[in-house]
LOBAMI-321351 format. One line per field, with one value per residue (C-alpha): residue number from 1; residue in one letter; y, z, x. Coordinates in nm, 2 decimals. Layout:
<recs>
num (NUM, ...) $
residuo (a, ...) $
c2 (Y, ...) $
c3 (Z, ...) $
c1 (X, ...) $
</recs>
This chain:
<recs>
num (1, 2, 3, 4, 5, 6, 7, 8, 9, 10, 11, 12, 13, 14, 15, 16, 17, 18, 19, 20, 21, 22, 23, 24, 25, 26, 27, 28, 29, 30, 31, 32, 33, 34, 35, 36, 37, 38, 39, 40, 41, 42, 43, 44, 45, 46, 47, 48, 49, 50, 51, 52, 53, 54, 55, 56, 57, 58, 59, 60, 61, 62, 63, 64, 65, 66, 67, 68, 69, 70, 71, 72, 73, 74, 75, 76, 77, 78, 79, 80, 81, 82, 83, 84, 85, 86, 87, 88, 89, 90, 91, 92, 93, 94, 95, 96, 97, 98, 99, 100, 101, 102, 103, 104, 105, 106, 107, 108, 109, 110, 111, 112, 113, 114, 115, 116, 117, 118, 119, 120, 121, 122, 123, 124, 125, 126, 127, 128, 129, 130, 131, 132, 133, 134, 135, 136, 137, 138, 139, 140, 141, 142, 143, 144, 145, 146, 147, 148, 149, 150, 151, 152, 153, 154, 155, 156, 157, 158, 159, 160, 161, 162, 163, 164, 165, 166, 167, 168, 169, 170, 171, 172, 173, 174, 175, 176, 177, 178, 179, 180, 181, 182, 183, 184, 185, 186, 187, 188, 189, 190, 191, 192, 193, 194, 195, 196, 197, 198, 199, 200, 201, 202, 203, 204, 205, 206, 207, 208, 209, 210, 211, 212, 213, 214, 215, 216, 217, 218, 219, 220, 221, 222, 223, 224, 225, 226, 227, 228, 229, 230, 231, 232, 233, 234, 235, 236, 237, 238, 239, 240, 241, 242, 243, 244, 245, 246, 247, 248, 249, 250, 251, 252, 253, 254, 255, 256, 257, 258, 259, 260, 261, 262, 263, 264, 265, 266, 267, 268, 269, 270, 271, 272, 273, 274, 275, 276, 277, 278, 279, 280, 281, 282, 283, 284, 285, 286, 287, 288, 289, 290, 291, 292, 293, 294, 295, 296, 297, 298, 299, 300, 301, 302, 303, 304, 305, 306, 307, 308, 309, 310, 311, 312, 313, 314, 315, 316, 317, 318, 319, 320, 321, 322, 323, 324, 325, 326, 327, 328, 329, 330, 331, 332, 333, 334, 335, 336, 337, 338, 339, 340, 341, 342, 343, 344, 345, 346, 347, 348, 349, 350, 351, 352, 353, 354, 355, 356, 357, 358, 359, 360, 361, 362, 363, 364, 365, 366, 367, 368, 369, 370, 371, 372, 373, 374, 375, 376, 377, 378, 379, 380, 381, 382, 383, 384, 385, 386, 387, 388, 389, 390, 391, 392, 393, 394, 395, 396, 397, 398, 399, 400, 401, 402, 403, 404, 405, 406, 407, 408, 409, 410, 411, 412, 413, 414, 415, 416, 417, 418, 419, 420, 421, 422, 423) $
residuo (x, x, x, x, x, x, x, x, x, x, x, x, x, x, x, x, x, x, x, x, x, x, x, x, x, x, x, x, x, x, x, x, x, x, x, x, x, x, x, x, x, x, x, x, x, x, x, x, x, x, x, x, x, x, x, x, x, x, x, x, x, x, x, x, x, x, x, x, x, x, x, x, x, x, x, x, x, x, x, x, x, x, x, x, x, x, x, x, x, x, x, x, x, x, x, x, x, x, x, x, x, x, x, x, x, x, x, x, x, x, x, x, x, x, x, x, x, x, x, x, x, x, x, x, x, x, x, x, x, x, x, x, x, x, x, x, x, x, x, x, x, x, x, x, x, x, x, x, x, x, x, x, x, x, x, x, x, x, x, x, x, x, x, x, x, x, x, x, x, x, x, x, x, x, x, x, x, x, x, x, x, x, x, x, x, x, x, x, x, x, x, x, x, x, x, x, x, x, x, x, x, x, x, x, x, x, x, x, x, x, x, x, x, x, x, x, x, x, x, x, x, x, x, x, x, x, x, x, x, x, x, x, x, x, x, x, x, x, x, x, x, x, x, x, x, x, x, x, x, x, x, x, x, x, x, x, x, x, x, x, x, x, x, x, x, x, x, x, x, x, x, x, x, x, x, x, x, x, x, x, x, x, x, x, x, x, x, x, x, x, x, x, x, x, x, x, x, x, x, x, x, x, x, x, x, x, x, x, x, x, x, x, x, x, x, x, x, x, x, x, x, x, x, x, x, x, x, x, x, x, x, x, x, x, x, x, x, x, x, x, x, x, x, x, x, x, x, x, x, x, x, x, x, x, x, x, x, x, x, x, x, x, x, x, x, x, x, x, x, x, x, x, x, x, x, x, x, x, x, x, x, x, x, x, x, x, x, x, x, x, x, x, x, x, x, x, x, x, x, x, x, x, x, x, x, x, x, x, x, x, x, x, x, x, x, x, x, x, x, x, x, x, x) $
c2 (-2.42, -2.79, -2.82, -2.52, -2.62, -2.94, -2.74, -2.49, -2.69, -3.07, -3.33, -3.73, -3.98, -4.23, -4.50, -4.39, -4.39, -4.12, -3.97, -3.95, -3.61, -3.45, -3.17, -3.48, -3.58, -3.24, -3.28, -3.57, -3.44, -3.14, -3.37, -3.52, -3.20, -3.05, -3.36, -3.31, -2.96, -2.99, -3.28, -2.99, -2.73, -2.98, -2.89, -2.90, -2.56, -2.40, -2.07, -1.92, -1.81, -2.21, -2.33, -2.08, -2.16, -2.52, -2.45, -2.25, -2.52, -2.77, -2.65, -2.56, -2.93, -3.03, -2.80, -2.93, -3.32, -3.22, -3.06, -3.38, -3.61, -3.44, -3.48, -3.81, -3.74, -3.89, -3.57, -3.52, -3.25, -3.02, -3.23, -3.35, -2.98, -3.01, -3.28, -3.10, -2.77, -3.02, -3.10, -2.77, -2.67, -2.94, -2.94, -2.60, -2.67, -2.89, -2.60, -2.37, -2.68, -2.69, -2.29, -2.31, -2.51, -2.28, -1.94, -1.84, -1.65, -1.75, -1.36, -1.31, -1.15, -1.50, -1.70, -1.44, -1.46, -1.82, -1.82, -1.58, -1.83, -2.13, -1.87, -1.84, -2.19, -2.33, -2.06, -2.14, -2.51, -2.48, -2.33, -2.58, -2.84, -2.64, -2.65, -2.95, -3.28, -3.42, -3.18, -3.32, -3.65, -3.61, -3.46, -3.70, -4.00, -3.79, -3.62, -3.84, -3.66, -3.74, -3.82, -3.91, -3.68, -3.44, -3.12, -3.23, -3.32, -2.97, -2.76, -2.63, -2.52, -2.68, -2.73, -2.92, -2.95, -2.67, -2.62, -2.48, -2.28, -2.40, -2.25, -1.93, -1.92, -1.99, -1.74, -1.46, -1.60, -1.49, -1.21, -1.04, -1.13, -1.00, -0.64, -0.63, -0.65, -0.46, -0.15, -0.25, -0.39, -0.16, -0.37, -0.38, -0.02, 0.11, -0.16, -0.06, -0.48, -0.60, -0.35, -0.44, -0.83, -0.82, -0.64, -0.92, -1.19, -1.00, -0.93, -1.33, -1.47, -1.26, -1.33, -1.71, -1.76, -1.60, -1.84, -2.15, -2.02, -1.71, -1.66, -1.50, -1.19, -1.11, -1.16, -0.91, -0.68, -0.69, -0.68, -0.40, -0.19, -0.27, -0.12, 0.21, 0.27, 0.24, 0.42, 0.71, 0.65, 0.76, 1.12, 1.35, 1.63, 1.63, 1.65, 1.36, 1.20, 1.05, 0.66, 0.74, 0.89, 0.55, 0.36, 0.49, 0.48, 0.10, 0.02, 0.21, 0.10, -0.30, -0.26, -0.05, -0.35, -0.64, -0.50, -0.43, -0.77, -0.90, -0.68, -0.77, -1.18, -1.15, -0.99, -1.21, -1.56, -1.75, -1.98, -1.65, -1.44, -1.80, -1.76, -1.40, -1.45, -1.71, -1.58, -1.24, -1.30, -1.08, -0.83, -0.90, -0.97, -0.57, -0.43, -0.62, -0.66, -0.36, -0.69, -0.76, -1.13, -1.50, -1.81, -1.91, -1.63, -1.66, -2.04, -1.90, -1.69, -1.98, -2.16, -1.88, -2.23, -2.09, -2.30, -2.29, -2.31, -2.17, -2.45, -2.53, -2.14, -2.22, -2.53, -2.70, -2.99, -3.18, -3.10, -3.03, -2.95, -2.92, -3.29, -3.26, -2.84, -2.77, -2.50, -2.46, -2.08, -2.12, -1.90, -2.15, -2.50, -2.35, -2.29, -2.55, -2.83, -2.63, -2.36, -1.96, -2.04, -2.27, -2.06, -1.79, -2.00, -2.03, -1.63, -1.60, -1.87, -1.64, -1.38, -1.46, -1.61, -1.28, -1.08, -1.24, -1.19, -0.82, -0.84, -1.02, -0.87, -0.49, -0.28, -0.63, -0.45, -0.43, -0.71, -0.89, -0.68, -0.83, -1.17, -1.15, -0.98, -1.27, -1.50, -1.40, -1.29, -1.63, -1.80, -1.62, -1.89, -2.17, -2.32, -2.34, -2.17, -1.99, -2.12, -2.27, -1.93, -1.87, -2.18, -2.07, -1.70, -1.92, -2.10, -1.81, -1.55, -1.24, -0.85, -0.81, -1.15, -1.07, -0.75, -0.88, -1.16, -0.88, -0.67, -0.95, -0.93, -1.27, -1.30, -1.49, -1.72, -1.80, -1.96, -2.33, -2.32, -2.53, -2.28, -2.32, -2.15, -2.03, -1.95) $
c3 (5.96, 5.85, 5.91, 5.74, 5.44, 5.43, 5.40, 5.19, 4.93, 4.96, 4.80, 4.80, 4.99, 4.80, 5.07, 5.08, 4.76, 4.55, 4.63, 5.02, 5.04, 5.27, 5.31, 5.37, 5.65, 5.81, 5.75, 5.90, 6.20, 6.25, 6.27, 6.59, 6.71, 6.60, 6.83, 7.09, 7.12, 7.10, 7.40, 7.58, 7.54, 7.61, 7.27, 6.86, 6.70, 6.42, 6.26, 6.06, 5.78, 5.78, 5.81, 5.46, 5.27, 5.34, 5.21, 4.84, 4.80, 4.82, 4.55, 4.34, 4.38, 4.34, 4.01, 3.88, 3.95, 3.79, 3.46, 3.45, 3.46, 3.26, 2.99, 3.06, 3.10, 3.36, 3.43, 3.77, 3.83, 4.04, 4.09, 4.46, 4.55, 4.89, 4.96, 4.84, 5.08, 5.35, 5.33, 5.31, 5.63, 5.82, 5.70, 5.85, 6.14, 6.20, 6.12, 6.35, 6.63, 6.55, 6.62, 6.90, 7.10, 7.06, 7.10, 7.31, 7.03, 6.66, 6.48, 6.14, 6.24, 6.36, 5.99, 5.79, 5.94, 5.92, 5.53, 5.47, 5.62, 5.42, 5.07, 5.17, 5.27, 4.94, 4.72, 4.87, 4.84, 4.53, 4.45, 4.63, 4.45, 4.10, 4.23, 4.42, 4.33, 4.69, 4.81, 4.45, 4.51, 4.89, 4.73, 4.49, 4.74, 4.95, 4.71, 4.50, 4.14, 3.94, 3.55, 3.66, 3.55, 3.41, 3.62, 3.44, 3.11, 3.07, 3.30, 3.58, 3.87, 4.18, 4.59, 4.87, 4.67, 4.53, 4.09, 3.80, 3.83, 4.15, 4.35, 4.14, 4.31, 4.66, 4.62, 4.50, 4.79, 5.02, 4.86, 4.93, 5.29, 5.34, 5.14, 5.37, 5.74, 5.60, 5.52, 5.80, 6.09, 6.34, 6.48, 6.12, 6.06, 6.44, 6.37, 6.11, 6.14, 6.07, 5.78, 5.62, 5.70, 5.54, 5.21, 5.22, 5.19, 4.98, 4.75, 4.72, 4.67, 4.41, 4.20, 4.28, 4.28, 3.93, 3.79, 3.95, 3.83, 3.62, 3.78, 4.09, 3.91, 3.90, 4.32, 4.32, 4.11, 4.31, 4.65, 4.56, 4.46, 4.77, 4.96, 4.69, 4.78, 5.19, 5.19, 5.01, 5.28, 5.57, 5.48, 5.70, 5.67, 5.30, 5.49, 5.48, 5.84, 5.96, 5.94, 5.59, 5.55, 5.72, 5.54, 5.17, 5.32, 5.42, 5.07, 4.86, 5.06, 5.02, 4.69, 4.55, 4.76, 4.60, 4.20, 4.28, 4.38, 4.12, 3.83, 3.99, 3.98, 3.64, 3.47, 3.68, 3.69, 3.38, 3.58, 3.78, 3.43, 3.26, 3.57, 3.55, 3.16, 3.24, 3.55, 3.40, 2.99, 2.93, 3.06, 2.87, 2.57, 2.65, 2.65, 2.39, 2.13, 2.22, 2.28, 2.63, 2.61, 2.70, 2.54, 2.76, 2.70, 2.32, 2.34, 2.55, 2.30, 2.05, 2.36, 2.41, 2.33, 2.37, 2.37, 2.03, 2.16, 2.44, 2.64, 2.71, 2.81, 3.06, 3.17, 3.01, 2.84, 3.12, 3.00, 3.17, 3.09, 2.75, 2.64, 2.63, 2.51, 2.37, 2.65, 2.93, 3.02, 3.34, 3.22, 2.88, 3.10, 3.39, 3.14, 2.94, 3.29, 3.47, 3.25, 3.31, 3.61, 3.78, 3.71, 3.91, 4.20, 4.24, 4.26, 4.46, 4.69, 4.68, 4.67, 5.02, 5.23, 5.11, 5.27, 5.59, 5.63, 5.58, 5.87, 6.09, 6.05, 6.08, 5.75, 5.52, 5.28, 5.06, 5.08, 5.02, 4.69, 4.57, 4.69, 4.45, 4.16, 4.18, 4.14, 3.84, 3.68, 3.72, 3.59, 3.27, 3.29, 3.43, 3.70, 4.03, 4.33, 4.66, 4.91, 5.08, 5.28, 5.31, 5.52, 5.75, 5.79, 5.90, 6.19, 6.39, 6.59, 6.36, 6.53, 6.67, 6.82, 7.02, 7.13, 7.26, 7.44, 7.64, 7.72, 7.93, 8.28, 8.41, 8.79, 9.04, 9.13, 8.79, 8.71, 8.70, 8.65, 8.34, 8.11, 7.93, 7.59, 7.61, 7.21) $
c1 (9.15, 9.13, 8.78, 8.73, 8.90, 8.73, 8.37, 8.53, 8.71, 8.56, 8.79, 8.72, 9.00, 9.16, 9.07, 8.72, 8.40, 8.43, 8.10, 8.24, 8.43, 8.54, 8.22, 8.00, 8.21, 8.16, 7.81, 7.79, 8.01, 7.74, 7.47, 7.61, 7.72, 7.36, 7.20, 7.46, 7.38, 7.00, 7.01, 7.18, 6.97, 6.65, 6.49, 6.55, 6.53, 6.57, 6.53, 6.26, 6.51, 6.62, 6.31, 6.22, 6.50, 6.46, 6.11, 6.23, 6.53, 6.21, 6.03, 6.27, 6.39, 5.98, 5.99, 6.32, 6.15, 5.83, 6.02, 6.22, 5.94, 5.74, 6.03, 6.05, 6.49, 6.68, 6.92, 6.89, 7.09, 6.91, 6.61, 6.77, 6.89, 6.72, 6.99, 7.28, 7.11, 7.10, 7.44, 7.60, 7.38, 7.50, 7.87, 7.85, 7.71, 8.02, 8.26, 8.07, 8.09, 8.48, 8.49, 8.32, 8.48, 8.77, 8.58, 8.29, 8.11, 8.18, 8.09, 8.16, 8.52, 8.66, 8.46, 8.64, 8.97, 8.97, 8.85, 9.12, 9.39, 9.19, 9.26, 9.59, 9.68, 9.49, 9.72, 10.07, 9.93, 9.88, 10.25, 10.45, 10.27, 10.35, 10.67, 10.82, 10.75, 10.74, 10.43, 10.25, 10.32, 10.19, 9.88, 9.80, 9.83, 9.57, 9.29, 9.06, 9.12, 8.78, 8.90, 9.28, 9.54, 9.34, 9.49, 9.85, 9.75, 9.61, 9.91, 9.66, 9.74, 9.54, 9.54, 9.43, 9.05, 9.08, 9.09, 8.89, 8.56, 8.43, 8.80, 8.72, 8.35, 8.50, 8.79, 8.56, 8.34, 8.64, 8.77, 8.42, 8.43, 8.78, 8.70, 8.39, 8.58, 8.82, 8.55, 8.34, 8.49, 8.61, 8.85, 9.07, 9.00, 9.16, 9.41, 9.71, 9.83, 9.48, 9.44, 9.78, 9.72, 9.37, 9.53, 9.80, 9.57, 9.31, 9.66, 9.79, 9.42, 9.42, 9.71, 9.77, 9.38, 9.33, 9.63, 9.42, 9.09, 9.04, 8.75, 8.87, 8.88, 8.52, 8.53, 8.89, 8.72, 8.42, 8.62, 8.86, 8.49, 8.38, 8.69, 8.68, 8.37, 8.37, 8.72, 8.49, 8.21, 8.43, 8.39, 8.20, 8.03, 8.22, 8.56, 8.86, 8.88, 9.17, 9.04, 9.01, 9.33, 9.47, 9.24, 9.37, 9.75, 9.77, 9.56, 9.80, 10.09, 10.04, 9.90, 10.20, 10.39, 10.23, 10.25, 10.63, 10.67, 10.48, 10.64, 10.96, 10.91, 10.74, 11.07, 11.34, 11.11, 10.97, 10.76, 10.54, 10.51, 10.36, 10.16, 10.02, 10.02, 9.74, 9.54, 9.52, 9.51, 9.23, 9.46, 9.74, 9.53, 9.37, 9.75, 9.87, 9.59, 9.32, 9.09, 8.97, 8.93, 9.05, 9.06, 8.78, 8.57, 8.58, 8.44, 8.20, 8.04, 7.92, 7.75, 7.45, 7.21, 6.87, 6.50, 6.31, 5.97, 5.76, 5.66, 6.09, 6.13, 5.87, 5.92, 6.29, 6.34, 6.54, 6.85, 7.16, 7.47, 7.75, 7.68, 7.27, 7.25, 7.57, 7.64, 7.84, 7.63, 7.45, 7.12, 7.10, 7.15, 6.89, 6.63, 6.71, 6.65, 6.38, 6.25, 6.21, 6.01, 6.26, 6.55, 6.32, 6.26, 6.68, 6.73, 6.47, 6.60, 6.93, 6.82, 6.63, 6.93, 7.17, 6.84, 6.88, 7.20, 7.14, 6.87, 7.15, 7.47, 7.55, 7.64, 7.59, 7.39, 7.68, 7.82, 7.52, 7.43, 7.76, 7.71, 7.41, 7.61, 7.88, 7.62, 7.43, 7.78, 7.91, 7.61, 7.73, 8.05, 7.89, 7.60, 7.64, 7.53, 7.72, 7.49, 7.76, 7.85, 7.54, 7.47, 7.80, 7.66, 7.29, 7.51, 7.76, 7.59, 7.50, 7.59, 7.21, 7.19, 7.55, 7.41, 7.07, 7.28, 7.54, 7.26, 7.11, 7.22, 7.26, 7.20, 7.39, 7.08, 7.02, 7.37, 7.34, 6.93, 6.82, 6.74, 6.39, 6.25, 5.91, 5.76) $
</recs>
């Protein structure tokens, strides 16, 4: 679960550089499990969907350089995106090596369970160090916080790495995942404990998540469509069936669980109702104004910053970011460094690996349609990318690949054989 969280949500040791966190040690930890394992099996391979998205995070890297240059700017941001693609490969390569030396096939059931516990973990983290001044202390002599106190100074909540729009990403990440093998996975839907422990999770990731970034919400509104619409899927023939009946029980049951809770700790504690106040303004601004808005959301209406000329919508200016263009807005800073046609290279780069995942893993198409969604809804709020499950879905053994490997019947003479690949 450690390793993990260290992929998950990276954080930087006090003992150690600031640019050394703690997903760069599990990258470097997969390298030399990735050479381990290739002096093993006699040979270094790699996929055609790595070797491909290696190729688009090239050029758009070789774009971003070229726009740059051409500017004569020295934001780099972007322009080395092949190194940061590198590094979220390998780091989870290293988490994969860390599964599989407990389990014999790492399948997208055992990556989601453990990204559920990392939610979890990062949420009750997060509380206890809101909370007692022991666990914050412990904390702070452990994570590297970049700009000092900032996380105090401005009352936010944070965890173990995790804080502000990048934990949102991640927990929307998760939230996904979880509302996916809960619709999908026939093991949590003949299973009344994995149904109800799923819910749990989905439930707390999205209450404490949304108070340490508001952007969870998009990924628990996206999740809890997901898990409408499969619960609806399960009819057939136009009749109810009894999996859906279970289904819409154990969703209704821990949901009317969590709100009472919640309602409950809102009226009786001051410290949980300043915490749903926050996590869910827009709500609470909805109810109690008619307005559905934040104080985030209204600063991010005077940021739309968009190029003046042709030749910048094409190609940028080199600039990245609220100090050079004024904006925070993903879409204004992408065209803005790289242009139209750079900011086209990234979905498509996305837009690729979320394919491939829907050629390797049974009933993804769904999931993967709101992996996409997250990420151009996000860029709305702010730039970044969700590559890094991505790279973990590359690594474990997709649903087809399992299959192809039972159906293989492995003979008595051939156990103990070097095993050769013939292309």
């Amino acid at each position: 679960m450690l390793a993990v969280s260290f992929y998950f949500f990276p954080f930087s040791f006090p003992f150690l550089p600031e640019a050394i966190n703690t997903k760069i040690l599990m990258g470097v930890f997969g390298i030399a499990a990735f050479v381990l394992d290739s002096i093993r099996k006699r040979g270094m391979y790699f996929s055609e969907p790595t070797l491909f998205s290696a190729l688009l995070a090239s050029i758009f890297s070789v774009w971003t350089l070229f726009c740059i240059t051409m500017a004569n700017t020295y934001e780099a941001e972007y322009a080395d995106y092949l190194v940061s693609y590198a590094t979220w490969l390998s780091g989870a390569y290293g988490v994969y090596a860390v599964l599989k030396s407990e389990y014999e096939t790492v399948d997208l059931e055992i990556l989601v369970r453990y990204l559920a516990l990392v939610g979890v973990f990062q949420c009750i983290m997060a509380v206890l160090i809101d909370n007692i001044s022991a666990v914050e202390h412990l904390v702070d002599h452990i994570m590297y916080q970049a700009g000092g106190d900032y996380y105090k100074v401005h009352n936010r909540m944070y965890g173990l790495g995790a804080a502000l729009d990048p934990a949102g990403v991640r927990f929307s990440v998760i939230l996904i995942m979880i509302a996916h093998q809960f619709s999908t996975n026939p093991n949590v839907r003949s299973s009344s404990l994995y149904q109800a422990t799923d819910l749990v999770a989905f439930a707390i990731i999205t209450i404490i998540g949304a108070v340490i970034s508001r952007t969870t919400v998009i990924g628990a509104g996206l999740g809890m469509a997901y898990i409408g619409i499969a619960l609806i899927r399960m009819r057939r023939g136009g009749f109810v069936t009894v999996r859906m009946v279970q289904g819409f029980f154990w969703f209704f049951v821990v949901m009317a669980s969590i709100i009472g809770a919640a309602v409950y700790f809102y009226r009786s504690s001051e410290t949980f109702q300043n915490y749903l106040r926050f996590g869910f303004e827009a709500f609470f601004n909805w109810v109690e104004t008619g307005e559905f808005s934040t104080s985030s959301t209204d600063i991010l209406e005077t940021m739309w910053v968009w190029p003046e000329d042709t030749r910048t919508w094409i190609m940028g200016k080199g600039e990245f970011g609220v100090l050079f263009t004024g904006s925070d807005i993903g879409y204004c800073n992408f065209i803005n460094l790289c242009g139209l046609v750079g900011m086209s290279i990234f979905s498509i780069f996305f837009l690729y690996c979320h394919l491939v995942q829907i050629r390797k893993f049974r009933d993804f198409r769904l999931a993967a349609l709101l992996l996409v969604a997250l990420t151009f809804i996000i860029w709305v709020k702010v730039s970044t990318d969700i590559f890094f499950i991505d790279a973990l879905l590359f690594c474990i053994t997709g649903d087809y690949e399992a299959e192809e490997a039972d159906a293989v019947p492995v003979l008595p003479s051939d156990i103990g054989l070097p095993k050769r690949k013939f292309d």
